[in-house]
gemmi code that builds the backbone of each chain (N, CA, C; Angstrom):
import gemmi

chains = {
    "A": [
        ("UNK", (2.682, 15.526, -12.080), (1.685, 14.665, -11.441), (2.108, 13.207, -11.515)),
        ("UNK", (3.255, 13.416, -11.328), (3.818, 11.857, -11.513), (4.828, 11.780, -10.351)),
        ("UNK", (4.654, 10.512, -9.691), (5.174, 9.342, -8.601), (5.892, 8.331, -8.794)),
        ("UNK", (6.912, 8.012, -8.576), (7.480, 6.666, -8.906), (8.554, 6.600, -8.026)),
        ("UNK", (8.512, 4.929, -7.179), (9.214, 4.669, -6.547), (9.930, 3.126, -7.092)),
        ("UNK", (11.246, 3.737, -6.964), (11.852, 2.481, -8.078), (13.750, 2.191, -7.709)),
        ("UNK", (13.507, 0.761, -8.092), (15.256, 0.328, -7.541), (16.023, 0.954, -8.482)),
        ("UNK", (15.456, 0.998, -10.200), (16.539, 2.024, -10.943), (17.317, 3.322, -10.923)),
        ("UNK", (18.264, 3.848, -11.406), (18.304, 4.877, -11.791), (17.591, 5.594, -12.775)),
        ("UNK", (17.594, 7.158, -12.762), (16.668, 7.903, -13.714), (17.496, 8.591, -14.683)),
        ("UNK", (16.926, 9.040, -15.804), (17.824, 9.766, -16.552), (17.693, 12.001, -16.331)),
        ("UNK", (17.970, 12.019, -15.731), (17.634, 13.415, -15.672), (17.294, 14.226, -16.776)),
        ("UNK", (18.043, 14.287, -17.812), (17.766, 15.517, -18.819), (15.975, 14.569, -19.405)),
        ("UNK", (16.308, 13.656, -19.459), (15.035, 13.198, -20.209), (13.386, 13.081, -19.381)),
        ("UNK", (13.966, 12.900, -18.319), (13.140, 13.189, -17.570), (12.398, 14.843, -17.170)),
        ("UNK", (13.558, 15.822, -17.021), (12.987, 16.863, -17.106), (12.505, 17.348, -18.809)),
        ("UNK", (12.725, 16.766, -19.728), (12.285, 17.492, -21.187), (10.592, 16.841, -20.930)),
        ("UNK", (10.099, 15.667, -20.189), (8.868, 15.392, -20.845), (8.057, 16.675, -19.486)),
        ("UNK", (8.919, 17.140, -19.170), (7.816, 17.744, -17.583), (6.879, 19.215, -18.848)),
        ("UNK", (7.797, 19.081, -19.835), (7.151, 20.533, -20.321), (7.031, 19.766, -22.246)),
        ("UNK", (7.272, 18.539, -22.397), (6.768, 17.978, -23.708), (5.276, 18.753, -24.003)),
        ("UNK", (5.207, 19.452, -25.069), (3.726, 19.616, -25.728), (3.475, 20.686, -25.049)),
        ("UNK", (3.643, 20.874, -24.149), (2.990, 22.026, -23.591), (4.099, 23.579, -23.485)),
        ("UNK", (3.488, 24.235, -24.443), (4.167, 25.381, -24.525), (3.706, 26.846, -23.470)),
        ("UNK", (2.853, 26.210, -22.684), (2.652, 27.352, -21.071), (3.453, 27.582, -20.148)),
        ("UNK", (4.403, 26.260, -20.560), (5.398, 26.003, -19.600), (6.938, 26.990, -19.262)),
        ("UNK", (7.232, 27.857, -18.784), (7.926, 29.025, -18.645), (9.248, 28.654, -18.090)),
        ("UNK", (9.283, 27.436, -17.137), (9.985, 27.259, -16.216), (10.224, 26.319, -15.440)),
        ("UNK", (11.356, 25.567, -15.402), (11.326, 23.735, -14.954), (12.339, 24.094, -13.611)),
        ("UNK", (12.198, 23.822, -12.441), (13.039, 23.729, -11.348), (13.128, 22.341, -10.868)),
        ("UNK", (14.336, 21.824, -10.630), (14.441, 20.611, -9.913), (15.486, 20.375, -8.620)),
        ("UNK", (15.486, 19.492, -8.322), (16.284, 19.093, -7.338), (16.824, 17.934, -6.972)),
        ("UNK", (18.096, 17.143, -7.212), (18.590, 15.716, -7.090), (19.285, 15.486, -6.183)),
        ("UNK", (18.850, 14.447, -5.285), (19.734, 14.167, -4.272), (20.337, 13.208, -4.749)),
        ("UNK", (21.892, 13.239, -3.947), (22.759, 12.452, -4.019), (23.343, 11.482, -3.265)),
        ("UNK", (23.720, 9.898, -3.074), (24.503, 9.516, -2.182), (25.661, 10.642, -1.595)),
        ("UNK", (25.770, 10.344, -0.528), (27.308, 11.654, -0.418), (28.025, 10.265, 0.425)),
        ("UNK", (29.326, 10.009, 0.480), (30.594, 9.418, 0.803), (30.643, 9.837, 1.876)),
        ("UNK", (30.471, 8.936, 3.149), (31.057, 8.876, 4.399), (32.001, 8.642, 4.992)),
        ("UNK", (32.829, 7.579, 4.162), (34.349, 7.383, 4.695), (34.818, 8.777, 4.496)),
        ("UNK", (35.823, 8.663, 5.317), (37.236, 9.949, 5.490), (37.674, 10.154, 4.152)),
        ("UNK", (37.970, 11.152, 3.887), (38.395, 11.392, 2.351), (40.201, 10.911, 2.155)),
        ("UNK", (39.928, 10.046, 1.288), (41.850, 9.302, 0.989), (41.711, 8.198, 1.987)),
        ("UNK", (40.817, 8.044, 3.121), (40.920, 6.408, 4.218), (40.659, 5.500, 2.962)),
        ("UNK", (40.001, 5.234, 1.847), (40.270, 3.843, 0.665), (39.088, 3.112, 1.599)),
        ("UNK", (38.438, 3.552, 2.543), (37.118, 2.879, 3.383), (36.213, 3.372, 2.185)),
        ("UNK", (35.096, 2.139, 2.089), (34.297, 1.734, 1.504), (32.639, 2.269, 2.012)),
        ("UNK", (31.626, 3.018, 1.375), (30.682, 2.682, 1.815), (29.755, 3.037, 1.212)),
        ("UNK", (28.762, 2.939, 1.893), (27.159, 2.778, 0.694), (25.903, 2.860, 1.746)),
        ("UNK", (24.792, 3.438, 0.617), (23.765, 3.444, 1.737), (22.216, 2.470, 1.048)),
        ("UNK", (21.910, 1.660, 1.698), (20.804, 0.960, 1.537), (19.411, 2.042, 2.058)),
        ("UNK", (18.532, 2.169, 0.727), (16.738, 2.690, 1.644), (16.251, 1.858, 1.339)),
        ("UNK", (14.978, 1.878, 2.453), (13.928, 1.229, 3.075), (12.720, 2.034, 2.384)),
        ("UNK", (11.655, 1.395, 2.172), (10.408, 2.525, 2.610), (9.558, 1.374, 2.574)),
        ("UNK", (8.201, 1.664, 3.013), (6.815, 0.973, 3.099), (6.248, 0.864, 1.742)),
        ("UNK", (5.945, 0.005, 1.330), (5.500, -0.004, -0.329), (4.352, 0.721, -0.209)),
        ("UNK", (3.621, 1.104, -0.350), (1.845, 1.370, -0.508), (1.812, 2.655, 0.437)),
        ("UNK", (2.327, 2.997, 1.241), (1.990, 4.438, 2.264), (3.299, 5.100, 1.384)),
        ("UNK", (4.316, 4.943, 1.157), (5.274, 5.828, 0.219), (4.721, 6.271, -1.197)),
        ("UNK", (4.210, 5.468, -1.651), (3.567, 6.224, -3.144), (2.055, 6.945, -3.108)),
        ("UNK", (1.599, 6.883, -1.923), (0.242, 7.326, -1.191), (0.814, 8.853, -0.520)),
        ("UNK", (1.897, 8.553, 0.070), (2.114, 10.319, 0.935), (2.729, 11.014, -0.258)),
        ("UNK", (3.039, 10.397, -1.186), (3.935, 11.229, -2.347), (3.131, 11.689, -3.146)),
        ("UNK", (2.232, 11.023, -3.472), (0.645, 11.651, -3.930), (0.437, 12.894, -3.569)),
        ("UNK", (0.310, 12.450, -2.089), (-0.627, 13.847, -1.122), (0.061, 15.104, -1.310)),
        ("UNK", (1.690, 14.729, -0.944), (2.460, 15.988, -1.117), (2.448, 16.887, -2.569)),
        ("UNK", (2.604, 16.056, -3.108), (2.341, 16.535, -4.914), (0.991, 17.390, -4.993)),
        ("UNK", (0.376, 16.622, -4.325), (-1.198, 17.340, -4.771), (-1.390, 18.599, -3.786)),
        ("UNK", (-0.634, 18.673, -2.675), (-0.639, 19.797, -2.141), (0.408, 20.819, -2.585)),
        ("UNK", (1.178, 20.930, -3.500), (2.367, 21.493, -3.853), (1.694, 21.998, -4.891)),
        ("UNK", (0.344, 21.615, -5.740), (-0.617, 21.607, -6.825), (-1.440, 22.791, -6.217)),
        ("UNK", (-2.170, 22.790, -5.069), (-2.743, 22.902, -4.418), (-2.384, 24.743, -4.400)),
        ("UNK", (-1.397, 24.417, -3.703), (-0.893, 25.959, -3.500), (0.321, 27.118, -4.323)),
        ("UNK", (0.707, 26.265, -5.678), (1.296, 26.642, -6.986), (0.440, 26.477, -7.851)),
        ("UNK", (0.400, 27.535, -8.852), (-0.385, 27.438, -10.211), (0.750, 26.272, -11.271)),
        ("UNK", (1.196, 24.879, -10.929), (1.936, 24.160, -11.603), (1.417, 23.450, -12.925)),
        ("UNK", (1.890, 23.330, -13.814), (1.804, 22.698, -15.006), (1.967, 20.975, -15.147)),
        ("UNK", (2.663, 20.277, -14.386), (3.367, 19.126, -14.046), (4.554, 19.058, -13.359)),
        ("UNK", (4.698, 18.028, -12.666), (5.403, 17.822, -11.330), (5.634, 16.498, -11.291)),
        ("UNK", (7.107, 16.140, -10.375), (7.741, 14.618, -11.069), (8.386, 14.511, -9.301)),
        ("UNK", (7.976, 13.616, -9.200), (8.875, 12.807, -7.973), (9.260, 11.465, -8.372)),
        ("UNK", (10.824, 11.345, -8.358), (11.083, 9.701, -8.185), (11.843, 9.340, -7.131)),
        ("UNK", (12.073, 8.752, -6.211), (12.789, 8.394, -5.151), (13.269, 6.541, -5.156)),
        ("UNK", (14.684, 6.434, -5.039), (14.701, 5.331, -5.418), (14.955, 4.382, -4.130)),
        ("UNK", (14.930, 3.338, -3.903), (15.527, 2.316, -2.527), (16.328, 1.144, -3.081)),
        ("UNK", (16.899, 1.006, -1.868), (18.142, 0.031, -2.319), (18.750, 0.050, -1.994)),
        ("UNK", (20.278, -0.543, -2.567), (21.354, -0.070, -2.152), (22.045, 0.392, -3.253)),
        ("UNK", (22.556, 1.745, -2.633), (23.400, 2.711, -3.642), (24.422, 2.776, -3.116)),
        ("UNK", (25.583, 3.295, -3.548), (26.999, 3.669, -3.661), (27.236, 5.172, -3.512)),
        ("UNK", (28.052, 6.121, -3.286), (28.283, 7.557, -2.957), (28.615, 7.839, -4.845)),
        ("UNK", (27.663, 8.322, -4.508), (27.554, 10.056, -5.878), (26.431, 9.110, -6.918)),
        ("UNK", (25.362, 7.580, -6.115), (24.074, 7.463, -6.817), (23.690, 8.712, -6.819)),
        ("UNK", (22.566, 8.920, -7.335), (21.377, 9.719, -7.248), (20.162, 8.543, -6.261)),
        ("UNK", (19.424, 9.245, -5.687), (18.161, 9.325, -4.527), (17.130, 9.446, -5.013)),
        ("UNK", (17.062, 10.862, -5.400), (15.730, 11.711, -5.152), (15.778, 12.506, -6.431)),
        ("UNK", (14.676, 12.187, -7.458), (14.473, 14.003, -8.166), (13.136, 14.514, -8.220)),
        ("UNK", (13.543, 15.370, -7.840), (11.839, 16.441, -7.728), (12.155, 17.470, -8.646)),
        ("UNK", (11.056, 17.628, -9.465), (10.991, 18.677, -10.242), (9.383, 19.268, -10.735)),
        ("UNK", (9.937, 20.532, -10.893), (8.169, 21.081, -11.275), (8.048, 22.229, -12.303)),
        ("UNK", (7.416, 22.389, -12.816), (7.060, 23.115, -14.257), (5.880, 24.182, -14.302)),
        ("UNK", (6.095, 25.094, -14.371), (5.208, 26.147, -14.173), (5.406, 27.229, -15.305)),
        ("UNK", (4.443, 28.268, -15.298), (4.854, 29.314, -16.435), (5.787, 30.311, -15.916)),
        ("UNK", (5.863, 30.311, -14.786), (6.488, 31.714, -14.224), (7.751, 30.897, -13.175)),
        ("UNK", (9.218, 31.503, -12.580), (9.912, 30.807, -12.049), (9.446, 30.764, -10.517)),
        ("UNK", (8.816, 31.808, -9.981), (8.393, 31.684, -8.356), (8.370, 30.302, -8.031)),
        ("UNK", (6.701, 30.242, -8.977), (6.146, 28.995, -8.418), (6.834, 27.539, -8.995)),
        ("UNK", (7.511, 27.553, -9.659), (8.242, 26.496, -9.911), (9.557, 25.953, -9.205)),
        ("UNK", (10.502, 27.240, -8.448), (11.459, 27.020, -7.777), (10.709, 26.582, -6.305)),
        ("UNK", (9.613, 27.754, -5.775), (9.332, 27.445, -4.190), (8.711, 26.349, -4.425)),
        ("UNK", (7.535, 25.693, -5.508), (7.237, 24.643, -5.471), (8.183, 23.311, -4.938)),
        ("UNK", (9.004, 23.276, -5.916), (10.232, 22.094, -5.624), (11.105, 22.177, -4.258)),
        ("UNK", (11.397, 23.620, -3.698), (11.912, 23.413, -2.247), (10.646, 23.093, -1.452)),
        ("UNK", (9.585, 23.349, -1.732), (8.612, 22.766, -0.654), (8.409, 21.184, -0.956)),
        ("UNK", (8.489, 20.700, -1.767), (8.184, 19.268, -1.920), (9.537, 18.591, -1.181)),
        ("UNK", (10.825, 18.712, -1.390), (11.682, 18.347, -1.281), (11.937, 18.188, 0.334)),
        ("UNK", (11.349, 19.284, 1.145), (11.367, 19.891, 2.119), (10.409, 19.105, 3.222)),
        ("UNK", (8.800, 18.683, 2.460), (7.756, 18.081, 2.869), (8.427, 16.543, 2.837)),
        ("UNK", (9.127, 15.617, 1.464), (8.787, 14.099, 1.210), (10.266, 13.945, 2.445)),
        ("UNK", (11.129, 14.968, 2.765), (11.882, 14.520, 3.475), (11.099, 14.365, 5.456)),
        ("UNK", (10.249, 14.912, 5.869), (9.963, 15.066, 6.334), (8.632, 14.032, 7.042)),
        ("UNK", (8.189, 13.697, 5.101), (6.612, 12.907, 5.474), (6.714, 11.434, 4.716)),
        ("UNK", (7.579, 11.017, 3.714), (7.844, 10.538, 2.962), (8.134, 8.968, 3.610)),
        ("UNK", (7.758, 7.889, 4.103), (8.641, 6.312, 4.745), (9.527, 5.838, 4.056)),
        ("UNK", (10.606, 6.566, 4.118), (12.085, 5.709, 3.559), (12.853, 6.299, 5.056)),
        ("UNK", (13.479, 4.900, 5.080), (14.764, 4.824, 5.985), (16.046, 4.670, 5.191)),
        ("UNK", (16.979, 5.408, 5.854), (18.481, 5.078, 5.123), (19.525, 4.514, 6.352)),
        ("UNK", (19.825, 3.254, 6.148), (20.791, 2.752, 6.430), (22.080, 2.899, 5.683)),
        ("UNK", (23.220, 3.508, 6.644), (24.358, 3.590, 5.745), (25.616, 2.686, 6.510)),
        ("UNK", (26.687, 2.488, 5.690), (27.513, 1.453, 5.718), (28.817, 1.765, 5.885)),
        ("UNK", (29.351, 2.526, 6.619), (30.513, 2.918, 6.725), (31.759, 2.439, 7.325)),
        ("UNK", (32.690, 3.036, 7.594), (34.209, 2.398, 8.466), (33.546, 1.719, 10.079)),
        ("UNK", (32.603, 2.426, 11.002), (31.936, 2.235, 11.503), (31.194, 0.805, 11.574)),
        ("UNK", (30.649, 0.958, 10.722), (29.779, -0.369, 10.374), (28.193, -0.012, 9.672)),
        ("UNK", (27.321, -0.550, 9.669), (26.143, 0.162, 9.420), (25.142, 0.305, 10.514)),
        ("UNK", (25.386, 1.968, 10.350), (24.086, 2.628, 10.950), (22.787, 3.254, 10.648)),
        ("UNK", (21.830, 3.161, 11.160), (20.544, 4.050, 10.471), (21.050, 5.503, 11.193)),
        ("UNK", (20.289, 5.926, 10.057), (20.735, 7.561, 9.960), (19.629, 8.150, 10.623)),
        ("UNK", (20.013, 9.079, 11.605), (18.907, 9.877, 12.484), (18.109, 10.463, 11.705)),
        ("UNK", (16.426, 11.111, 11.516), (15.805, 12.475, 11.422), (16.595, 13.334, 12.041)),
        ("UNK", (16.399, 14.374, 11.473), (17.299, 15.790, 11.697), (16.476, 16.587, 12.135)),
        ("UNK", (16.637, 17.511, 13.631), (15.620, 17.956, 14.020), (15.429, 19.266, 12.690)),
        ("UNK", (16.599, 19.960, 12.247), (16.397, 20.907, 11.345), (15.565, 20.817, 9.485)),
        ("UNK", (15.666, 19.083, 9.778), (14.525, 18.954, 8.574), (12.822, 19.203, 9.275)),
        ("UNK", (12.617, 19.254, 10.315), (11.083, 19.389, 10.979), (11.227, 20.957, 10.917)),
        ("UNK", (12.494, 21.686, 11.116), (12.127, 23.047, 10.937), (11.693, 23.337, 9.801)),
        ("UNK", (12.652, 23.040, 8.864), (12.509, 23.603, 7.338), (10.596, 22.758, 6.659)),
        ("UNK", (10.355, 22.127, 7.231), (8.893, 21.491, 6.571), (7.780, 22.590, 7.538)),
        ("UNK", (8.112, 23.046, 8.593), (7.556, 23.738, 9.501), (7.613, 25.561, 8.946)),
        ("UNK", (8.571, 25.388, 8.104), (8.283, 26.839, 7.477), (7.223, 26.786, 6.227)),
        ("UNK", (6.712, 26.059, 5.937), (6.159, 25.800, 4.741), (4.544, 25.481, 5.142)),
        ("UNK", (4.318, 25.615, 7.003), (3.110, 25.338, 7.370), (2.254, 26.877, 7.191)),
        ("UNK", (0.881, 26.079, 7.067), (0.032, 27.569, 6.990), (-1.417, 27.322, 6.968)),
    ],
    "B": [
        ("UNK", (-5.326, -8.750, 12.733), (-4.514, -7.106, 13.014), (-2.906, -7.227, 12.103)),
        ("UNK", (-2.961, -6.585, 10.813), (-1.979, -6.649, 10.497), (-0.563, -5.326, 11.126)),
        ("UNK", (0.617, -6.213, 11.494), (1.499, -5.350, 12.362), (3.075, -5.568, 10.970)),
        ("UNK", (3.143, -4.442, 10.723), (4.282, -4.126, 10.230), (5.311, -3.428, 10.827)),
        ("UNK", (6.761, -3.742, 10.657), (8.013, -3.648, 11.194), (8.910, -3.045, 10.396)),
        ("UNK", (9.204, -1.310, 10.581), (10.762, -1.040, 9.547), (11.700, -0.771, 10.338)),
        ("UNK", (12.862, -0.420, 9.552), (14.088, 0.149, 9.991), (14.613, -0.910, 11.052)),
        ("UNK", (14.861, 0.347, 12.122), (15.600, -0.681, 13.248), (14.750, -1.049, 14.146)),
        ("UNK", (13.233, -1.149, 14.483), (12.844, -1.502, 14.594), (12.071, -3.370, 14.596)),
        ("UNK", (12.246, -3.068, 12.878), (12.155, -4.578, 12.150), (13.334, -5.974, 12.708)),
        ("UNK", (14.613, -4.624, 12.842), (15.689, -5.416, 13.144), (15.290, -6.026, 14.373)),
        ("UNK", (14.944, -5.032, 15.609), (14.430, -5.221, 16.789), (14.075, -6.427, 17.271)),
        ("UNK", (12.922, -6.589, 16.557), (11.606, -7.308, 16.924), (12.070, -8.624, 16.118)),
        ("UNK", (12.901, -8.780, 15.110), (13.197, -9.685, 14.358), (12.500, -9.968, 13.221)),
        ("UNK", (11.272, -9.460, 12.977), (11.023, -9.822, 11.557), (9.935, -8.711, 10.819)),
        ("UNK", (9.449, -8.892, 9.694), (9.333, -7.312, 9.293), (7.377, -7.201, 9.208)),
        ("UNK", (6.492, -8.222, 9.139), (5.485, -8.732, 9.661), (4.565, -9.801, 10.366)),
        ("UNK", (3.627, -9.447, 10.767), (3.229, -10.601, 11.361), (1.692, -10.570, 11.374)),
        ("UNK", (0.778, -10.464, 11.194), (-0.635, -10.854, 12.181), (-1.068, -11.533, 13.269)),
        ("UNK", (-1.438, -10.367, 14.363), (-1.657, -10.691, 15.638), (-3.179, -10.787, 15.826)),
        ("UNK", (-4.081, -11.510, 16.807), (-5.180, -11.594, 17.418), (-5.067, -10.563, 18.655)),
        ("UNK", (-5.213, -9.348, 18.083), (-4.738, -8.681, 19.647), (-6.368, -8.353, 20.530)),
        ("UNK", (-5.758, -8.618, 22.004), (-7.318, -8.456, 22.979), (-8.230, -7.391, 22.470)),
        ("UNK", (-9.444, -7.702, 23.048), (-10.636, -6.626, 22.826), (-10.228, -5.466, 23.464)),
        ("UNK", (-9.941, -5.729, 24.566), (-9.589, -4.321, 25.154), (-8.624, -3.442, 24.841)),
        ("UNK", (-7.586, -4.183, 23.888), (-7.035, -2.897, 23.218), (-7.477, -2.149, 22.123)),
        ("UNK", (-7.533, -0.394, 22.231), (-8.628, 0.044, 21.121), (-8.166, 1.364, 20.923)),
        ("UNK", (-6.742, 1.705, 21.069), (-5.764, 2.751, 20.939), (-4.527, 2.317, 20.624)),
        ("UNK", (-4.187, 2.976, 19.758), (-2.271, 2.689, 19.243), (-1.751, 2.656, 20.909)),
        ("UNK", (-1.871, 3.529, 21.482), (-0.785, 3.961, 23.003), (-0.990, 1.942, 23.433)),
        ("UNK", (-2.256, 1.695, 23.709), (-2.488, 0.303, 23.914), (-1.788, -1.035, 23.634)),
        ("UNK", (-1.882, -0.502, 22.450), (-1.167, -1.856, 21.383), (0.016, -1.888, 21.597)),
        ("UNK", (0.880, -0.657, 21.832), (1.961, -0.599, 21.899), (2.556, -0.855, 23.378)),
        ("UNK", (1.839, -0.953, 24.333), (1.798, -1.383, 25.656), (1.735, -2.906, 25.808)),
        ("UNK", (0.566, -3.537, 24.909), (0.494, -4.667, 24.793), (1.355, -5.660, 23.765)),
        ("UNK", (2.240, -4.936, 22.395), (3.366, -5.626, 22.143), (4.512, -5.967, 23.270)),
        ("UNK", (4.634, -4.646, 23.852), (5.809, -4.694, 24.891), (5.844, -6.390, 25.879)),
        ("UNK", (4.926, -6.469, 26.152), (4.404, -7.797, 26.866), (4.408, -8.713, 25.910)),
        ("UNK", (5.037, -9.559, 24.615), (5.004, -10.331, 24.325), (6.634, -11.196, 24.462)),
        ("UNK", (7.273, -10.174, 24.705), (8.424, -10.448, 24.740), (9.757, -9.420, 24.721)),
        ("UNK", (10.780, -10.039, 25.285), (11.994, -9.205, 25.547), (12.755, -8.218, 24.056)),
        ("UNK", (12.345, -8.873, 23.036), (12.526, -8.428, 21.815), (12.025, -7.171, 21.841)),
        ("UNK", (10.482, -7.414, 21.837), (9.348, -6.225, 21.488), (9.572, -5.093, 22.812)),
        ("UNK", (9.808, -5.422, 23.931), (10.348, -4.610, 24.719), (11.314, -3.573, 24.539)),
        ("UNK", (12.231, -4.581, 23.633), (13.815, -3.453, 23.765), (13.423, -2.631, 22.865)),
        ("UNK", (12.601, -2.819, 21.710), (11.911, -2.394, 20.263), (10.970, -0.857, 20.715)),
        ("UNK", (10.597, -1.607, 21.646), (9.369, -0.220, 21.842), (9.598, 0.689, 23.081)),
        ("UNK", (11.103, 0.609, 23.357), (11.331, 0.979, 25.096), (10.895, 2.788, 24.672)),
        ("UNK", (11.796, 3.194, 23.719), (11.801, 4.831, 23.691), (10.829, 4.481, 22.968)),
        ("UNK", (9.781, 5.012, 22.969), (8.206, 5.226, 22.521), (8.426, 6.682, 21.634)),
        ("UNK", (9.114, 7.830, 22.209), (9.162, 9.130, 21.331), (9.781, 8.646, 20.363)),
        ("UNK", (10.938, 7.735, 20.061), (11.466, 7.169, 18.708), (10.526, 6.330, 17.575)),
        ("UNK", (9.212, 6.105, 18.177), (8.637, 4.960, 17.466), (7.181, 6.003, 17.192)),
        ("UNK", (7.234, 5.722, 15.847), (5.795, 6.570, 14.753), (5.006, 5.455, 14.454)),
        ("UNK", (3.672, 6.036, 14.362), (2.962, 4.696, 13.840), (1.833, 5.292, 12.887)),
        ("UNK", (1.922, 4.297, 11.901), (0.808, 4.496, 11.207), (-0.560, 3.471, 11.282)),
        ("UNK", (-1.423, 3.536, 10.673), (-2.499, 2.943, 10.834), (-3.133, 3.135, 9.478)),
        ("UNK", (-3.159, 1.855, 8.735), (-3.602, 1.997, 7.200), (-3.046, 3.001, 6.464)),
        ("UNK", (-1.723, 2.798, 6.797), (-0.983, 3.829, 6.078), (-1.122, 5.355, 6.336)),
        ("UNK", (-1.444, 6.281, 7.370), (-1.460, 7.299, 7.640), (-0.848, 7.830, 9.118)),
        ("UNK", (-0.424, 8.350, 9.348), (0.690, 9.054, 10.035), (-0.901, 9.321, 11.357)),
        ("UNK", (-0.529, 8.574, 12.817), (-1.361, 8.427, 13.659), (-1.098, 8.820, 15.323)),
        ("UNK", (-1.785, 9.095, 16.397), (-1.223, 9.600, 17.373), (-1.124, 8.291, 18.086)),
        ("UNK", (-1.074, 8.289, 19.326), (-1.236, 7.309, 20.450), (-2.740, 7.044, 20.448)),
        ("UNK", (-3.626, 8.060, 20.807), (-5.101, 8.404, 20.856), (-5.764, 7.218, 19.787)),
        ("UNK", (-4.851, 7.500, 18.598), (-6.276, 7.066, 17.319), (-6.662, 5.368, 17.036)),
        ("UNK", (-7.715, 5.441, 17.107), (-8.112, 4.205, 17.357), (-7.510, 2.889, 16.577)),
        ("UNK", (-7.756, 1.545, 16.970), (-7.230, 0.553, 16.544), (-8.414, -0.743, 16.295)),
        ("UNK", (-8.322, -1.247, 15.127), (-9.251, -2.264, 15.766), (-9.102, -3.584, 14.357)),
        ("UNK", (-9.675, -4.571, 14.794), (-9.214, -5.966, 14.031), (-9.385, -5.998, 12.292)),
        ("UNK", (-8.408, -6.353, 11.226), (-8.088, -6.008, 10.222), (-7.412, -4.750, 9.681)),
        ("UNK", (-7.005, -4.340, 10.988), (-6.373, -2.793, 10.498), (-5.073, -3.155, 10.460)),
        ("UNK", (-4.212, -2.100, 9.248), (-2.899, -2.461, 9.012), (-2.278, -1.093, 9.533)),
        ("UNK", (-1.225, -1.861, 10.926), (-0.813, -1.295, 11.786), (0.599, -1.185, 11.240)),
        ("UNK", (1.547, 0.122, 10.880), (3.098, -0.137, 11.163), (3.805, 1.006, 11.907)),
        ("UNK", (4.788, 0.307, 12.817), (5.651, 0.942, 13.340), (7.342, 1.159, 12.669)),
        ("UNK", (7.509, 2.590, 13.057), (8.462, 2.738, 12.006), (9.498, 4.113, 13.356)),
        ("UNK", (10.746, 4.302, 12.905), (11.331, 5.351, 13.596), (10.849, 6.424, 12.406)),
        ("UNK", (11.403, 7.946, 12.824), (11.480, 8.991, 12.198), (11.858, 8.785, 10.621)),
        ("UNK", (10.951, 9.328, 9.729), (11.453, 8.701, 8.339), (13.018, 9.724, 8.136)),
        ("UNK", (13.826, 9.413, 6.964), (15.042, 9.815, 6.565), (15.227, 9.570, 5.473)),
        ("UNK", (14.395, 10.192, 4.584), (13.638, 9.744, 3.240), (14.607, 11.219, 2.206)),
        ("UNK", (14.621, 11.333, 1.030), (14.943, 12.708, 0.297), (16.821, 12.505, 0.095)),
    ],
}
model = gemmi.Model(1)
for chain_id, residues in chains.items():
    chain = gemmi.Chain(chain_id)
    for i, (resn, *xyz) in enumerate(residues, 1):
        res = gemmi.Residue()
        res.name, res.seqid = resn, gemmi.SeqId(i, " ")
        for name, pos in zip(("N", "CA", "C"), xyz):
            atom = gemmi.Atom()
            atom.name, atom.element = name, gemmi.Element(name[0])
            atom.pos, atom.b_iso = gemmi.Position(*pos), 0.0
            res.add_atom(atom)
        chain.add_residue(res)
    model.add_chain(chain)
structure = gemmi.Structure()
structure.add_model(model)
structure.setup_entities()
């Protein structure tokens, strides 16, 4: 049940130990980290990086909603979104979603549905910086599919 | 009428907010967005593909249809690319 949108990096292991701190119901932690990925040509010695955007106040508001609907329809224990903006470098970390449940179902489909939804509903833009120059990066029509399997 | 600007959009239009006095008679997003177009060649090139441009309205994800009206915080944004 936690949100945070932030220019830092996160620590992963520590971050996933408090999702199940104290609470021994907890069966099962699934997560998911996105990564910068490297756009230059592999061996071109081209440089690049990707700057996000998002809306201050509607990004920690839809990240809410999604959480609470991921709550909604998993029996979850606690649940962690951090998404960061800025500018990062290839192999930052982005994104970690993770969720904690007693049983693994609802803890794995939980986290592909969130992951699936904040990409989908979430206001961050990524501008990236490549040999090219910098471009904003399209929506993918196949991320509207994959959030579209998760409708009901 | 607060009007917010992201992405390439922001770039667009040149800057990332503003507050407008917009007419009475506009009282639909589809509107407003008809009536930025008319302020200038900027906001034109900004809002030409309309299927590229999302809008929210007090922060919630909005159609053309949903209404608009003075003190509301309006932003236009492309497709998010968020995750």
């Amino acid at each position: 049940m936690t949100v945070r949108v932030q220019t830092e990096d996160f620590d992963i292991g520590a971050e996933l130990e408090k999702l199940s701190a104290g609470n021994h119901q907890v069966g099962g932690i699934a997560s998911f980290v996105g990564l910068v990925r490297d756009i230059a040509p592999k061996g071109s010695g081209a440089a690049s990086s990707m700057t996000l955007e998002h809306y201050p106040g509607m990004t920690e508001k839809r990240l809410a909603e999604i959480e609470a609907e991921a709550q909604r329809r998993w029996p979850l224990a606690a649940t962690l979104i951090i998404h960061r903006y800025g500018r990062l470098e290839p192999g930052d970390r982005i994104v970690l979603v993770a969720t904690a449940s007693s049983h693994r179902e609802a803890a794995l489909e939980s986290c592909a549905f969130l992951i699936d939804w904040l990409k989908t509903e979430a206001p961050f833009w990524k501008l990236e910086d490549g040999p090219q120059g910098p471009r904003w990066v399209e929506a993918k029509v196949s991320d509207d599919a994959r959030k579209a399997k998760w409708e009901k | 009428m607060k009007l917010l600007y992201f992405a390439w959009l922001r770039q667009k239009i040149g800057k990332a907010e503003e507050t407008l006095d917009v007419p009475a008679d506009v009282t639909q997003v589809g509107q407003l967005l008809d009536w930025l177009e008319t302020l200038g060649p900027n906001y034109a090139t900004a809002l030409k593909e309309r299927k590229a441009v999302k809008v929210a309205v007090n922060q919630d994800y909005v159609g053309l249809a949903h209404p608009v009206k003075a003190g509301d915080e309006v932003a236009l944004f492309p497709p998010v690319t968020g995750g």
